[in-house]
C-alpha positions as CSV (number, residue, x, y, z in Angstrom):
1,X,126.9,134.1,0.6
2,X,130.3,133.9,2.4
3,X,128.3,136.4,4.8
4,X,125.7,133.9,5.5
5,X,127.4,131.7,6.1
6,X,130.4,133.3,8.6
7,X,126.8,133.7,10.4
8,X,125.8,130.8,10.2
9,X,129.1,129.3,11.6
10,X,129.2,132.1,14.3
11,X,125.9,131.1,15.4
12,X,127.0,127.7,15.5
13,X,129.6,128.8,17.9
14,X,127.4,130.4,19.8
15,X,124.9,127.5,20.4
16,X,128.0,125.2,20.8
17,X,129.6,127.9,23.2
18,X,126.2,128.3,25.4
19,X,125.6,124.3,25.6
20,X,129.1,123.7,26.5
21,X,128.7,126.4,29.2
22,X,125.1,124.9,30.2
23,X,127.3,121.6,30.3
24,X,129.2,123.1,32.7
25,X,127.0,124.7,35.2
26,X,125.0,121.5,35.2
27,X,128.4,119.7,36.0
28,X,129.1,122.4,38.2
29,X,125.6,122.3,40.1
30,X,125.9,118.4,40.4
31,X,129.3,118.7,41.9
32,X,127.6,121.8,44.4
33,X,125.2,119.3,45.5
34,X,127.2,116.3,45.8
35,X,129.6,118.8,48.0
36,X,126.4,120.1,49.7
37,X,125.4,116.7,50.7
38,X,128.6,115.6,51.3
39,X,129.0,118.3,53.9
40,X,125.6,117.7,55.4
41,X,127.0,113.7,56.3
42,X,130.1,115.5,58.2
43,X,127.9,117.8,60.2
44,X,125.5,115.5,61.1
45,X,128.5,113.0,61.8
46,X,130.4,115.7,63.8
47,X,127.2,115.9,65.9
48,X,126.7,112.4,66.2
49,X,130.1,112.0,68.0
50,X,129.9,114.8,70.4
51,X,127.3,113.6,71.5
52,X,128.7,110.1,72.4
53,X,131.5,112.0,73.8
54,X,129.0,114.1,76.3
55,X,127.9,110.4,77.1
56,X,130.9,108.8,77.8
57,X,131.8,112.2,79.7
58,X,128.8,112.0,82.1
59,X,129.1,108.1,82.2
60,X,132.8,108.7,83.2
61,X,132.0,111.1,85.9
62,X,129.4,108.5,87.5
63,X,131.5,106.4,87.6
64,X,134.0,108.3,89.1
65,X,131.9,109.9,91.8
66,X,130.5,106.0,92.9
67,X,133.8,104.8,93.3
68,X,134.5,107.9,95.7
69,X,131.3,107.1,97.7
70,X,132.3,103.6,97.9
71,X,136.1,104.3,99.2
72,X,134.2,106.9,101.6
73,X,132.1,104.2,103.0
74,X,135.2,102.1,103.3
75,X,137.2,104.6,105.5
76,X,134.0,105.3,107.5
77,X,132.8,101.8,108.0
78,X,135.8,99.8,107.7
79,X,135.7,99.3,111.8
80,X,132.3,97.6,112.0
81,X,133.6,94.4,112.3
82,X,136.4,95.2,115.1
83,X,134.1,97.1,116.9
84,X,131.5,94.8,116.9
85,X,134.0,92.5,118.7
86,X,135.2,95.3,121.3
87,X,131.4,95.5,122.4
88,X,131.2,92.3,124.5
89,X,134.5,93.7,126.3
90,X,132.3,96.6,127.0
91,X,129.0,94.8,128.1
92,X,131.5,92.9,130.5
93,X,133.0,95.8,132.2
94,X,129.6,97.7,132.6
95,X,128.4,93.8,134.1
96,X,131.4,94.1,136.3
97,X,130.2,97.6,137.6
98,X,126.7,96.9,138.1
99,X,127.4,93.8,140.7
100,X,129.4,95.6,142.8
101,X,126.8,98.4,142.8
102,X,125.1,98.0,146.4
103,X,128.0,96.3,148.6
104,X,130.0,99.2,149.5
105,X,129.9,96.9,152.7
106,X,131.8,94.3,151.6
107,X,135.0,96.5,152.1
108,X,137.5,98.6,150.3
109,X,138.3,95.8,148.2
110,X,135.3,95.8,146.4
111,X,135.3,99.6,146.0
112,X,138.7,99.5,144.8
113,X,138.0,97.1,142.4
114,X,134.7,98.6,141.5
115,X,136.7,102.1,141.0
116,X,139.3,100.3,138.6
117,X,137.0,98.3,136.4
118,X,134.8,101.7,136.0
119,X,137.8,103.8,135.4
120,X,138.5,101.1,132.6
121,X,135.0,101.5,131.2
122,X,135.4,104.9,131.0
123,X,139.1,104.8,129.2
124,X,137.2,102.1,126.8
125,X,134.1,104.4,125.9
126,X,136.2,106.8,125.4
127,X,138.0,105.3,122.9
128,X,135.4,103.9,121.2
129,X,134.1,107.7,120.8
130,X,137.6,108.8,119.4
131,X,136.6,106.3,116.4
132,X,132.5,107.4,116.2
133,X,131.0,104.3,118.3
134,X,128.4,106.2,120.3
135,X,126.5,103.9,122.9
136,X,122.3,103.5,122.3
137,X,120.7,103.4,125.6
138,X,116.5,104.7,124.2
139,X,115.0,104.1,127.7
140,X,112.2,106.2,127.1
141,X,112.6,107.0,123.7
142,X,109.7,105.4,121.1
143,X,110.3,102.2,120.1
144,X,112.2,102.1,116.9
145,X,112.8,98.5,114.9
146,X,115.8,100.0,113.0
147,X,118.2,100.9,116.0
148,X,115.8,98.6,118.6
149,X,115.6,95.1,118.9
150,X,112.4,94.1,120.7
151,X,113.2,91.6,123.7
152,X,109.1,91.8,125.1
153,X,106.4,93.7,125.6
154,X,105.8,94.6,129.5
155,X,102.6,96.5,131.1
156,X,104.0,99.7,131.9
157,X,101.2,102.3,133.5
158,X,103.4,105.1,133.5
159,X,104.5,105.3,129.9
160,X,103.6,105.8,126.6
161,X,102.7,102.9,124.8
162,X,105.0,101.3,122.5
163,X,107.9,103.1,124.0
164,X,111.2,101.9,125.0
165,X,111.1,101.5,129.6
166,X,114.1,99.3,130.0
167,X,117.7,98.8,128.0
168,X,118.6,94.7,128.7
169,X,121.6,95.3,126.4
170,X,122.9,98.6,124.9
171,X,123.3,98.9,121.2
172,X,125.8,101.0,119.1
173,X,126.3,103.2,116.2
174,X,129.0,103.5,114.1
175,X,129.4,107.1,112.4
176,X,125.6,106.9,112.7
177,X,124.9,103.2,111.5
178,X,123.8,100.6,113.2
179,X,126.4,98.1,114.2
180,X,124.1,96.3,117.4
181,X,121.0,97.1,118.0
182,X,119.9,98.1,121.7
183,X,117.9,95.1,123.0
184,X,115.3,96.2,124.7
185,X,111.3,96.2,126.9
186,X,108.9,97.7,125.1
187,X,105.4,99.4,126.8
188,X,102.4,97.6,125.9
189,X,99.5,99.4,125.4
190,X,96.8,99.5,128.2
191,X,93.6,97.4,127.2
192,X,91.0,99.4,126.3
193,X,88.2,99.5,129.6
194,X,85.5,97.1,129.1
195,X,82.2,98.2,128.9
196,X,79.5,96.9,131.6
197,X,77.0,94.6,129.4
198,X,74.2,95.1,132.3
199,X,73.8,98.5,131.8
């Protein structure tokens, strides 16, 4: 009997041996999984942020390159409001020159005078180039309502309709904008030949 039952107690300590270690890969799976899942939350948390840090990134960098356009515009444009003062100063000096055009008559005077208020005109356009004010003067160019500013429309046989055929006050550009428009005649188109209703 004592055999039987030394059996008996080894086989209970073998079934209490195998549920304790089923016990403990069960525990162990469970704690796999909760790791497992707990390790899945980082990733997708890790993933989450780098991608809000690309965002910011790319946000960051338009930002960044606006405010350069904007400070470039600044620098470029910053003179449109002197120049648009200077311009008068220059329609005045070009008025000067075209009155005294056709009295070379009246004396040396006159052409001295003309001579210096041109050679001022000159100096001043000059300038104005240094700083990328470049005079508009279309005469027959095609009308065009973003640099021209039409005064009338004027029968003009020899050109093409809808052109520019006379400048009555130049307009300007600053680095290629529009600070004054060129005011300007435009060609009206010819009226189209009327039929005879006898025939």
């Amino acid at each position: 009997m004592n055999s039987d039952e030394n059996r008996n107690e080894q086989v209970d300590e073998l079934n209490e041996a195998a549920e304790a270690a089923a016990d403990e890969v069960q525990a162990a799976g469970e704690v796999q999984r909760d790791e497992v899942s707990e390790l899945d939350a980082l990733k997708e948390q890790l993933q989450d942020s780098q991608e809000q840090m690309l965002r910011l990134q790319a946000e960051m960098q338009n930002v960044r390159r606006r405010a350069e356009m904007d400070v470039q515009k600044a620098h470029k444009f910053a003179l449109e409001k002197f120049v648009k003062e200077l311009l008068p100063v220059a329609d005045s000096l070009e008025k000067a020159v075209e009155s005294t055009e056709g009295q070379e008559a009246a004396g040396e005077l006159v052409a001295s005078i003309r001579q210096g208020v041109e050679m001022t005109l000159n100096l001043f356009v000059s300038s104005l180039k240094k700083f990328n004010v470049e005079p508009l003067n279309p005469v027959g160019e095609p009308f065009d309502p973003q640099q021209h500013e039409a005064m009338s429309m004027v029968p003009a046989p020899d050109a093409e309709p809808n052109s520019v055929v006379a400048v009555v006050q130049k307009g300007y550009l600053l680095n290629g904008r529009v600070v004054r428009p060129a005011m300007v005649m435009v060609a009206k188109a010819q009226d189209a030949p009327k039929i005879d209703e006898q025939a």
